[in-house]
C-alpha positions as CSV (number, residue, x, y, z in Angstrom):
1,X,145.7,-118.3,72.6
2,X,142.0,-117.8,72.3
3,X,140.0,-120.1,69.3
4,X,136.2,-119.1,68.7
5,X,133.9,-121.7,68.1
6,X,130.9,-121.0,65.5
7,X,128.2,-123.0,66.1
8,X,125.8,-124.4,68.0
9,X,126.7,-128.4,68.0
10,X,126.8,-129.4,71.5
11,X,128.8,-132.8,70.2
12,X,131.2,-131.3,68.3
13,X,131.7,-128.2,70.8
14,X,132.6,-130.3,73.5
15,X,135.2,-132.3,70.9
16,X,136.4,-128.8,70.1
17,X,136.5,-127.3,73.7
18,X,138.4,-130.8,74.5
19,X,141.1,-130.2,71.8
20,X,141.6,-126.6,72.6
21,X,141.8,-127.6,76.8
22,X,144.9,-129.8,76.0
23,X,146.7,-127.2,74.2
24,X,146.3,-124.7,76.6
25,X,143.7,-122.4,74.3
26,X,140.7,-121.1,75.3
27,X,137.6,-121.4,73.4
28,X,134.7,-118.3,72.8
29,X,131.2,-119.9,71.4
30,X,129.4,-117.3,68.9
31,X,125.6,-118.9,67.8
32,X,126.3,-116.5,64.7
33,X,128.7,-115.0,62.0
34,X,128.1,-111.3,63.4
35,X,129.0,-112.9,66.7
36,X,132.0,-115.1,65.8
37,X,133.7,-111.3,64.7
38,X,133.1,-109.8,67.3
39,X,134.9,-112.0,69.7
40,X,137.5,-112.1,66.8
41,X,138.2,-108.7,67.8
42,X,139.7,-109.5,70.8
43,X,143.6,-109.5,70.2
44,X,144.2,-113.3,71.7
45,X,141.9,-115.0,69.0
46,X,144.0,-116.4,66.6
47,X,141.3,-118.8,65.3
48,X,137.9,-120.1,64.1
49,X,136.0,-123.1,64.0
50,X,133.3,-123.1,61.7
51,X,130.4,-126.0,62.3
52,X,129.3,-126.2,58.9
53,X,125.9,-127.5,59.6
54,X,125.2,-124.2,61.1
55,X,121.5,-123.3,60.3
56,X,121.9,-119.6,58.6
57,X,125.7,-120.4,57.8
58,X,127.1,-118.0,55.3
59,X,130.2,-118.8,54.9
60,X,131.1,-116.1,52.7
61,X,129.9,-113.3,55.0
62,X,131.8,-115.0,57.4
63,X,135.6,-115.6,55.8
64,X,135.0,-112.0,54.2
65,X,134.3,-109.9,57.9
66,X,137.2,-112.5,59.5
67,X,139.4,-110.7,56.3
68,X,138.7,-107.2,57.3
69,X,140.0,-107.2,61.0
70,X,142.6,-105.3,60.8
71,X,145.9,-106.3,62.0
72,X,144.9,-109.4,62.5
73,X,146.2,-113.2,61.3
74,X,143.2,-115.2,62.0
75,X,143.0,-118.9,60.5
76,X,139.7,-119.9,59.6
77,X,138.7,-124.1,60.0
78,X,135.8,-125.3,58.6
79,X,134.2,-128.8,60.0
80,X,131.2,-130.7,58.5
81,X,130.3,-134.3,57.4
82,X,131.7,-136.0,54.8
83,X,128.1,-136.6,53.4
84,X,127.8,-132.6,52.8
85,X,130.7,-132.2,49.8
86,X,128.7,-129.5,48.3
87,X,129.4,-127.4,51.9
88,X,132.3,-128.5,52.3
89,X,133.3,-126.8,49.1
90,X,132.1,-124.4,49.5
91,X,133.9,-123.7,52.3
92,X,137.1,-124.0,50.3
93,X,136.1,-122.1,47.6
94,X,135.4,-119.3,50.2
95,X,138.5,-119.3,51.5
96,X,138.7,-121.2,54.8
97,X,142.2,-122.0,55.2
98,X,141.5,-125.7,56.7
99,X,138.1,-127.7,55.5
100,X,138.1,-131.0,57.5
101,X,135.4,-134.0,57.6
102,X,134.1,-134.5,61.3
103,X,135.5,-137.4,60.9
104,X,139.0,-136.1,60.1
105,X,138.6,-134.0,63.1
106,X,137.5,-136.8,65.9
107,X,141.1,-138.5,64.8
108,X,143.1,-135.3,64.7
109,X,141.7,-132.9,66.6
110,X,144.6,-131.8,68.3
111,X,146.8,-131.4,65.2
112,X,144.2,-129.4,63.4
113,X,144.0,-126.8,66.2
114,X,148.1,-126.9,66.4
115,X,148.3,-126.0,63.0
């Protein structure tokens, strides 16, 4: 399985690319939503991770362009801080199907990626 990784953290990339390693995924990085589609087209990608502290980030654009691939079940996961609710709800109120704290991610990572 293939996830994509939106954003441009270098931190949390490397947490991510870590996660994905020990469950055998393997991880595309897109600086941007018109990017993170694209590599969503690809058949194998079954996933996105969303750095919400992406400068530009919209969210919206991004959940709704994920939507319209057709044919395809892609599960959208949504990181920030804690600090940033307002983001973080947004997220949710999007439509991202998992919004995790960074936080909840450094102690789960694995299980968040599984699911």
């Amino acid at each position: 399985m293939k996830l994509v990784f939106l954003g441009r953290d270098l931190m949390l990339s490397s947490r991510v690319e870590g996660a994905a390693q020990n469950l055998g995924f393997s991880v595309s990085h897109a600086a941007d939503v018109a990017g993170a589609i694209t590599a969503l087209s690809n058949d194998e990608c079954r996933l996105v991770f969303v750095d919400l502290q992406l400068p530009g980030l919209d969210i919206v654009a991004l959940v709704e362009g994920v939507r319209k691939i057709e044919d395809a079940e892609v599960l959208i996961v949504a990181c920030g801080p804690h600090v940033h609710e307002q983001r973080l709800n947004e997220a949710r109120q999007a439509g991202c199907d998992r919004v995790v704290t960074r936080g909840q991610f450094d102690r789960d990572a694995n299980s968040i990626l599984q699911a």
